[in-house]
N, C-alpha and C positions, 0 to 999 in steps of 0.2 A: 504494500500500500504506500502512495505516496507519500509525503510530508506536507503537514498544514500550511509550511510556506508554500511549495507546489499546487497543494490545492486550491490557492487563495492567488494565485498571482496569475490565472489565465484571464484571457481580454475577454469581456464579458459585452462591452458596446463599442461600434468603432463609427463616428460620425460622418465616416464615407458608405459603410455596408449596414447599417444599422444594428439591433441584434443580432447577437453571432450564436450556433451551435457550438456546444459544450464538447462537443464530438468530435465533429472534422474541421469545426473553426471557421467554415463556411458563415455567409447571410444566411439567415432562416429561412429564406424564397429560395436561396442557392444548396440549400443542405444537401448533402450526397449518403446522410448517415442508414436510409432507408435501403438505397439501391446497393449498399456493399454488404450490408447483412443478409439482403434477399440473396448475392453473389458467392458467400460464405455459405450462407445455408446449403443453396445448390451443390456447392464443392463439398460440404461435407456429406450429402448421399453415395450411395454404393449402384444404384440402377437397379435395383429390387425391391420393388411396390409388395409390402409387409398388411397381411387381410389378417385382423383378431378382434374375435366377440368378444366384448366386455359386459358386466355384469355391475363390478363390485363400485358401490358409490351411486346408482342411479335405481334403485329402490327395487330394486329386481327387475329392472326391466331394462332389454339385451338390447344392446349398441355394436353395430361391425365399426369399426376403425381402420382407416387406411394412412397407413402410412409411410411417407418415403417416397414419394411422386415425383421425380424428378421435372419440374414445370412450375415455371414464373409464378408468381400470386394470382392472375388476373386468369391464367389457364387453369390453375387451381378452380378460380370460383364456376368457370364455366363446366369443367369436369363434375365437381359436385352435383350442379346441377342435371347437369345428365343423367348422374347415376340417381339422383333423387325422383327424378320423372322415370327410370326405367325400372325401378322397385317400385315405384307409387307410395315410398313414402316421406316421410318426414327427413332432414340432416342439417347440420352443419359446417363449417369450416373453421377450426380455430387453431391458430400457432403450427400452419401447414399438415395437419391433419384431420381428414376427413370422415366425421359421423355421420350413419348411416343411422334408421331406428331400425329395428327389429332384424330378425336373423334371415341375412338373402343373401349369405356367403359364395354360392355358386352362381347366383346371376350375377354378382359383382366380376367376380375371377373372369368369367368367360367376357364383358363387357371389359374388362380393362387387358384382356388378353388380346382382345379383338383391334385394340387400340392400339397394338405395341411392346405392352410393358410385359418383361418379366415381373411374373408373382408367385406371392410364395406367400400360404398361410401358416400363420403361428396361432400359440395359444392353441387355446381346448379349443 
């Protein structure tokens, strides 16, 4: 961790760029802190789209989770959607993974198989 003099001595406003990010130092209109962690993210996948039914925390009632999609945010939300219209049910999207409601583990596989990805289910 840094030192309180370090944490304390970053430029915070600069009367040519207005508020700066605490991150890359950028203007707030110019920040790039968004686009290098969606970058990172990416780079940290392996290209093996991960299918597990979860249970525990949602009151007994069974959520597929997808995760590991190698694809942008924006592809992210489109894919959900697809898969949400071709189970006919209910999902999500949060923190690059995607919730499905109820158990339609083989219509998913074969839908994102169909797309491309290697999959591979885990869990029970």
């Amino acid at each position: 961790m840094a030192s309180l003099k370090d944490q304390l001595s970053g430029l915070v406003y600069s009367t040519e760029k207005g508020k700066l990010c605490p991150g890359c130092g950028e203007s707030i209109d110019a920040c790039r802190c968004d686009d290098i962690a969606e970058q990172q993210r990416l780079a940290n996948l392996d290209g093996v789209v991960k299918i597990r039914r979860e249970v525990a925390g949602r009151k007994g009632k069974g959520v597929i989770t997808i995760s590991g999609v190698p694809l942008p945010e924006q592809e992210l939300k489109t894919l959900t959607k697809k898969l949400k219209q071709r189970c006919g049910t209910g999902g999500s999207l949060k923190d690059g993974v995607i919730e499905i409601q109820g158990d339609q583990r083989d219509v998913i596989k074969a839908l994102l198989e169909a797309e491309g990805f290697k999959v591979k289910m885990t869990g029970g």
